[in-house]
N, C-alpha and C positions, 0 to 999 in steps of 0.2 A: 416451604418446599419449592415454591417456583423462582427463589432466586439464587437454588445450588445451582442448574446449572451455571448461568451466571456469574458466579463468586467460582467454581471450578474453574471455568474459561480462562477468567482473569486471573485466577493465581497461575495458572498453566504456563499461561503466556507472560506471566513477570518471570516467573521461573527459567523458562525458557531464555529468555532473553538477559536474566541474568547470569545462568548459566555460560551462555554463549559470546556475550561481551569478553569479557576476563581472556579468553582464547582468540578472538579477534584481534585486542590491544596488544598479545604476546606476538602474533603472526603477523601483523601489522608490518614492521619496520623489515624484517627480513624478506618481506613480498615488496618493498620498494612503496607500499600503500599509507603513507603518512606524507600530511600537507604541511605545510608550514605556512598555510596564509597570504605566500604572496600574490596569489591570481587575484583578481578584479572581485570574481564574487565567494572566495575565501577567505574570511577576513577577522579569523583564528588567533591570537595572539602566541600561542605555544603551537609544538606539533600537534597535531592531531588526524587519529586514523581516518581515511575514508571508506572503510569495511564499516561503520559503525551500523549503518543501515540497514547490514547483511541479518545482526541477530532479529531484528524488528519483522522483516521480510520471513523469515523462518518462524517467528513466533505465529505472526501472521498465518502463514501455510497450515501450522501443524493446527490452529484451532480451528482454522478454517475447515480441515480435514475432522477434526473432533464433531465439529460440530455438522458434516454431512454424515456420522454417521451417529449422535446419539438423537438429533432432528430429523427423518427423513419425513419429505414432503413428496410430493407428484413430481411429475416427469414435469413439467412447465417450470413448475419453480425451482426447481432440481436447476435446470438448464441457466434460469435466472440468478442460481449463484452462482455456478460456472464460469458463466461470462462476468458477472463482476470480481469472483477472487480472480481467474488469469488477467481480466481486466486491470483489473488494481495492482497485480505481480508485472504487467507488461508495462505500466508507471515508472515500479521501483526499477527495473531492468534500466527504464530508458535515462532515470535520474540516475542512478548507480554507474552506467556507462557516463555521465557526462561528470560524473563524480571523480573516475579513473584519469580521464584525458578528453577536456572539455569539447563537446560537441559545437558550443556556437547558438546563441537567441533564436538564431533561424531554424538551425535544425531541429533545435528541439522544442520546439513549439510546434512545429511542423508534424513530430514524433508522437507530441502529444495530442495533436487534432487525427492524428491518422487514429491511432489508439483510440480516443473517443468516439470516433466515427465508425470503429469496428463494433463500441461496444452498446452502439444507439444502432448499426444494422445488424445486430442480435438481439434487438427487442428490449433491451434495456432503455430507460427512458423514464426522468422526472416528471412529474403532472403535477404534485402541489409544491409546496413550500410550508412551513410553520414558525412563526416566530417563536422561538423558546420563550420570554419573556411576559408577552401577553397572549398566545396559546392560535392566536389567529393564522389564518388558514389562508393560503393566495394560491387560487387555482391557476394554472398554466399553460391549462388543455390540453386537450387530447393530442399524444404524437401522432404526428402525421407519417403514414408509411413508406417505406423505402420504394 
């Protein structure tokens, strides 16, 4: 019992996403949104879309959504996933923009600290670490406040 929800999420989200492929690759070419590899860090041998992300992004969203409402927890941690799914959506946003018409090392690094920095002064914040492997645990202490 405690790994339907789990097995639902993830077939949701295959579904989703392969539903949603298939109609990205057709709208693809007609939206001008297919690469051909020759940029610096495209390095694709045939065409290919740069919508692909988009079904991933929505798979994402909707289980995300599924799962605030067949989980609900407190307002704390309520808040704590908030901030990380638009967190993690304002990622794909900034990768997806540099995906369309490239941003530049600077900018989007830049993008991407700004982002992280919104989402560590909303209380998000790492303290351990775990190696998969041997199970050990690496504390990293307490975040320090804004």
């Amino acid at each position: 019992m405690f790994w339907v929800p789990h097995i639902v999420c993830a077939g949701l989200g295959l579904l989703v996403s392969q539903v949603i492929i298939p109609i990205i690759r057709r709208r693809s070419v007609p939206l001008g949104a297919v690469g051909n590899g020759a940029d610096f860090h495209h390095t694709h041998k045939s065409p290919i879309s740069r919508l692909g992300g988009v079904a991933l992004a929505a798979a994402f969203a909707l289980i995300s959504l599924l799962i605030f409402l067949w989980f609900p927890v407190d307002e704390e941690r309520t808040w704590t996933r908030l901030v990380i799914v638009f967190g993690s959506l304002a990622m794909f946003g900034l990768g997806f923009r540099d995906d369309l018409r490239p941003l530049g090392a600077r900018k989007k690094l830049l993008g991407q600290i700004l982002i992280s920095a919104a989402v560590c002064a909303c209380g998000v914040h790492i303290e351990q670490l775990q190696n998969p492997f041997t199970r050990q645990v690496y504390e990293l202490g307490e975040a320090v406040g804004w």
